[in-house]
C-alpha positions in Angstrom: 5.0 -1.5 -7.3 4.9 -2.5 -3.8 5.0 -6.5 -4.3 7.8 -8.5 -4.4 8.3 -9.8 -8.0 8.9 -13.3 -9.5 12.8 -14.1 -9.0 13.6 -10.7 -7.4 15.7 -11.3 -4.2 15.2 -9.6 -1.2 17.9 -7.2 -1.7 16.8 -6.4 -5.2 13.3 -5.6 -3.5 14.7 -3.5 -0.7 16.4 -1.4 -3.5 13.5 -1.2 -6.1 11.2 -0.4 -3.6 13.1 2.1 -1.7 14.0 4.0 -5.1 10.3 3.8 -6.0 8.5 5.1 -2.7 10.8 7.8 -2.1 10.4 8.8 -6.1 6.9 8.8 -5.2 6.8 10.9 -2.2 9.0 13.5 -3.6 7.0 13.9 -6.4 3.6 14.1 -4.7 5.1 16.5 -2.4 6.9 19.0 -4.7 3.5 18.8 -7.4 2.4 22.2 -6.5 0.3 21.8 -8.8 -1.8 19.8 -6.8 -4.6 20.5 -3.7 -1.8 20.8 -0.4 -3.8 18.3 1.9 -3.4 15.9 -1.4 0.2 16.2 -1.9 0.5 15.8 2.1 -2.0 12.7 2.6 0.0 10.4 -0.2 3.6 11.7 0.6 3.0 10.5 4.5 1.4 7.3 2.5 4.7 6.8 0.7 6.9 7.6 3.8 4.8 5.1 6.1 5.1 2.6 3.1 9.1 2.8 3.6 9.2 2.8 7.5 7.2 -0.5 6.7 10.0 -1.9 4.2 13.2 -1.2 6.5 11.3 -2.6 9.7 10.6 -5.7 7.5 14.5 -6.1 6.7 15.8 -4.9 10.2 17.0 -8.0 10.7 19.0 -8.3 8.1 20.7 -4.7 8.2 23.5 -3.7 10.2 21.6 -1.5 12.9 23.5 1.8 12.0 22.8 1.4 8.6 18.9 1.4 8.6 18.7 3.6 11.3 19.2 6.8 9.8 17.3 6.5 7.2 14.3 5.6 9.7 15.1 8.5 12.1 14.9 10.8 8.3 11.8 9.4 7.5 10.4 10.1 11.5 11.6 13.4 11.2 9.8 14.2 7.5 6.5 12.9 9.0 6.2 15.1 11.7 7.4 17.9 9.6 3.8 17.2 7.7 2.3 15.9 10.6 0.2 19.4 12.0 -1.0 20.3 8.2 -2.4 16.6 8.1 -4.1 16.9 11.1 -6.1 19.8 10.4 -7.1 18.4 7.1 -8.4 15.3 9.1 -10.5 17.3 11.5 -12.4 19.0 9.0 -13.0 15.3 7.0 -13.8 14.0 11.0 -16.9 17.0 10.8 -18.0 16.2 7.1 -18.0 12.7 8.0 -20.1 13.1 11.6 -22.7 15.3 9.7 -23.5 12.8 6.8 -24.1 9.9 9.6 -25.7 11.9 12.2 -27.1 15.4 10.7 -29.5 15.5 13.8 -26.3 16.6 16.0 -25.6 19.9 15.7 -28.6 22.9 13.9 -27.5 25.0 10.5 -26.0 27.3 13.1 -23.7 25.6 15.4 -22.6 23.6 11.8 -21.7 26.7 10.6 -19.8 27.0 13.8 -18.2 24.2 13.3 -17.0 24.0 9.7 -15.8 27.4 9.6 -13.8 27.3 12.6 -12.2 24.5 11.3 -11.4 25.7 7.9 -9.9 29.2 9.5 -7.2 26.4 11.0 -6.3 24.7 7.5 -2.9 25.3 6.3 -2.5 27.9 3.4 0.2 26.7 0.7 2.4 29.8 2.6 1.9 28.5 5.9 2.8 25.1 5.0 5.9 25.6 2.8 8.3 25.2 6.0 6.9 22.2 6.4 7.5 21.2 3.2 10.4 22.2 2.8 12.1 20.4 6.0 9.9 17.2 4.8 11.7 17.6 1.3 15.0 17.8 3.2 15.0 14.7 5.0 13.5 12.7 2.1 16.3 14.1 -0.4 18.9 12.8 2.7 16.9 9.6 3.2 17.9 9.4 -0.9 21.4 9.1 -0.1 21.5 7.0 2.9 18.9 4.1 1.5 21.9 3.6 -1.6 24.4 2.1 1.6 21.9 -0.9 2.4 23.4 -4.5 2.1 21.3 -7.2 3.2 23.0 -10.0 5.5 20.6 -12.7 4.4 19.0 -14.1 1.5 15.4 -16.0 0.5 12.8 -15.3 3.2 15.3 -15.5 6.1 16.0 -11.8 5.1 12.3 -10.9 5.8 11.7 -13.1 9.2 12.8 -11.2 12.0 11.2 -8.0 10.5 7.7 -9.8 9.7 7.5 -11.7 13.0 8.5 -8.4 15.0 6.2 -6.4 13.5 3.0 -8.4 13.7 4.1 -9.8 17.0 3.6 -6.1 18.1 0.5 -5.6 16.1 -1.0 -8.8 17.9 0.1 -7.2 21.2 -1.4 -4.2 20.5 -5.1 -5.8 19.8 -5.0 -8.0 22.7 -4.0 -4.3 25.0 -6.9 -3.1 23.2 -9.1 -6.0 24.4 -8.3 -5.5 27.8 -7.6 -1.4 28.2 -9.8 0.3 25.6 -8.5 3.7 26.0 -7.9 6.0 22.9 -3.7 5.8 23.0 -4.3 2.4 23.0 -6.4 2.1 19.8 -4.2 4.6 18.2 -0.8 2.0 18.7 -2.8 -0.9 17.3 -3.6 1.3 14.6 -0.1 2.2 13.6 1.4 -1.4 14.3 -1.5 -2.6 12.5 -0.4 -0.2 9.3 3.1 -1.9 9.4 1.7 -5.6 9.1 -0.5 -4.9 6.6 2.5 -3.2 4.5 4.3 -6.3 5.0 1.3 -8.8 3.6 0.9 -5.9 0.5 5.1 -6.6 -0.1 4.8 -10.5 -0.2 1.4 -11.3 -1.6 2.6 -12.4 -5.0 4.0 -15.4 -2.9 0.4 -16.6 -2.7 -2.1 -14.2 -4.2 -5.4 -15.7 -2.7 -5.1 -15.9 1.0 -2.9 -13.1 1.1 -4.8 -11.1 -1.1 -7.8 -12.2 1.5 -5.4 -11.4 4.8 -4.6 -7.6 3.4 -8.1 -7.3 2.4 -9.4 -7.4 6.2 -6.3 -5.6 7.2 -7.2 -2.3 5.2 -10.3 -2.6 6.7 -9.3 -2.9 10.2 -7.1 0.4 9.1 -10.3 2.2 8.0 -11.8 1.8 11.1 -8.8 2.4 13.5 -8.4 5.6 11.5 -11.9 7.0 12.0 -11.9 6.2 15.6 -8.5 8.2 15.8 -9.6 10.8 14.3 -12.7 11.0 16.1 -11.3 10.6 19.5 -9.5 13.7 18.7 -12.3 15.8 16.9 -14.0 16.2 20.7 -10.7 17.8 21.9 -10.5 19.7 18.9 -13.7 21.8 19.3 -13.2 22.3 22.8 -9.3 23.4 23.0 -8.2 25.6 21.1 -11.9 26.3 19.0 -13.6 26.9 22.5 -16.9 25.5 20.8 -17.5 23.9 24.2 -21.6 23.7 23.6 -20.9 21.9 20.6 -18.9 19.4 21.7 -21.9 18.6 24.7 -24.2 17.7 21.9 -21.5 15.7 19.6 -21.0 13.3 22.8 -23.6 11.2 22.9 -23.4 10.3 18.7 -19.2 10.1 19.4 -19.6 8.0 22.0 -21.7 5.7 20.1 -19.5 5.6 17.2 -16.5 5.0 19.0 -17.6 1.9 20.8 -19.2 0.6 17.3 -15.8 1.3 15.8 -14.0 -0.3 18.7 -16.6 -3.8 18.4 -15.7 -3.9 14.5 -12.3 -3.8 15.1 -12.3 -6.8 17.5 -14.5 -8.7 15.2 -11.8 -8.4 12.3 -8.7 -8.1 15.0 -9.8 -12.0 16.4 -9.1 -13.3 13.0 -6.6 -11.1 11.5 -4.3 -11.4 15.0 -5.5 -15.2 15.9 -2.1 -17.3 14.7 0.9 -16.8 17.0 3.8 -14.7 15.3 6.0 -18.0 15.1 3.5 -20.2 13.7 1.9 -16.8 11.2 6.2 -16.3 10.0 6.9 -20.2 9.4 3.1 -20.7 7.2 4.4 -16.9 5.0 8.2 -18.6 4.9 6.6 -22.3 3.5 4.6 -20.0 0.8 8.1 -18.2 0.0 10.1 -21.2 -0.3 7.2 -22.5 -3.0 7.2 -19.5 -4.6 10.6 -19.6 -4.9 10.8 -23.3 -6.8 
């Protein structure tokens, strides 16, 4: 579980956690058993979940030490990266012609959707993939047994958690004031990490917390659709060459995007509102309490 438990130290957590996310990802990924854009959805879940939990103890970790594993887990994500993508494309076309089916005519959505699904990975075509992904994981294995935290109590989270959403915060206020689509898509990663970290200590006060993560996963939601719009345009057009289809997605895109974009702020000017210092010392008070 990805909670800090009840008189579990932070080191315990770091270990338990680790141990349980890679488990996780190793065994969604290696289920062959399972649909390939399912096993390659929740193994980048797991492997995002675990960049999240050594950039929340950074601070407390010899530099060396947690940077190898981080560099492994980098390295298995973009081995799954292009397979992932694809998949999203085709979800970025179901999803358009449920909310706008005036867009395109039976013909040019035929267009569409099988053009896409000619570019979805076959369980052949991804199994490099897989198997580099697999590699680094099984060497990520190894290296996460050498971490030692420095610190103990919350003072082994701090640095980590203040970082992190001290980024995300930077990120939504760049957003604000430069709304391009690279832009969006850093708040949406940096945004990813925080909310791992609020998931990792809510038990330390369940309500507001559980409130906190609540409009954080749906901040994620839309940041996701509006990447994966953003990139469905470019998409059609290069390499599909579906360039008269992409003239009559504009308009609807366009629209989406900046209703997207307005419900982000909306949640961002609460979620990002506290300053990183003042956000770190209210999560360390609820730590300490949790702690007695």
């Amino acid at each position: 579980m990805y909670r800090l438990q009840p008189l579990e130290s932070p080191e315990a957590a770091l270990g338990r956690i680790a141990s349980e996310e890679l488990a996780l990802a190793l065994e969604w990924l290696g289920g062959a058993d399972r649909a390939l854009i399912l096993r390659v959805h929740e193994t980048r879940k797991h492997i995002k979940r675990l960049r999240a939990l050594f950039a929340l103890v950074r601070g407390s970790v010899e530099a060396a030490h947690v940077q190898a594993p981080t560099l492994a887990l980098r390295a298995a994500a973009t081995a799954l990266s292009e397979p992932r993508a694809r998949a999203a494309m085709l979800e970025c076309y179901q999803d358009l012609v449920e909310r706008f089916p005036e867009v395109w005519d039976a013909r040019s959505s035929t267009r569409v959707r099988e053009a896409l699904e000619a570019r979805l990975f076959s369980e052949q075509q991804a199994a490099p993939s897989i198997a580099e992904a697999l590699t680094w994981l099984a060497r990520t294995r190894v290296e996460v047994r050498e971490l030692k935290l420095q610190k103990v109590g919350f003072a082994a989270f701090e640095r980590g958690f203040r970082r992190v959403y001290a980024a995300a915060r930077n990120a939504y206020d760049l957003s604000l004031c430069d709304g391009r689509v690279e832009h969006f898509h850093a708040l949406r990663t940096r945004q990813k990490r925080h909310l791992y970290h609020v998931e990792l200590l809510e038990p330390v006060w369940p309500g507001p917390l559980r409130a906190l993560r609540a409009e954080l996963d749906r901040l994620g939601e839309l940041l996701g659709e509006h990447h994966d719009l953003s990139l469905f345009a470019a998409e059609l057009r290069h390499p599909l060459r579906l360039d008269a289809e992409v003239d009559a997605l504009d308009v609807v895109a366009t629209q989406r995007l900046r209703k997207l974009e307005r419900e982000s702020h909306s949640i961002g000017a609460r979620v990002f509102a506290e300053r990183p210092r003042v956000l770190s010392e209210r999560v360390a008070a609820y730590f300490s309490a949790f702690r007695e």
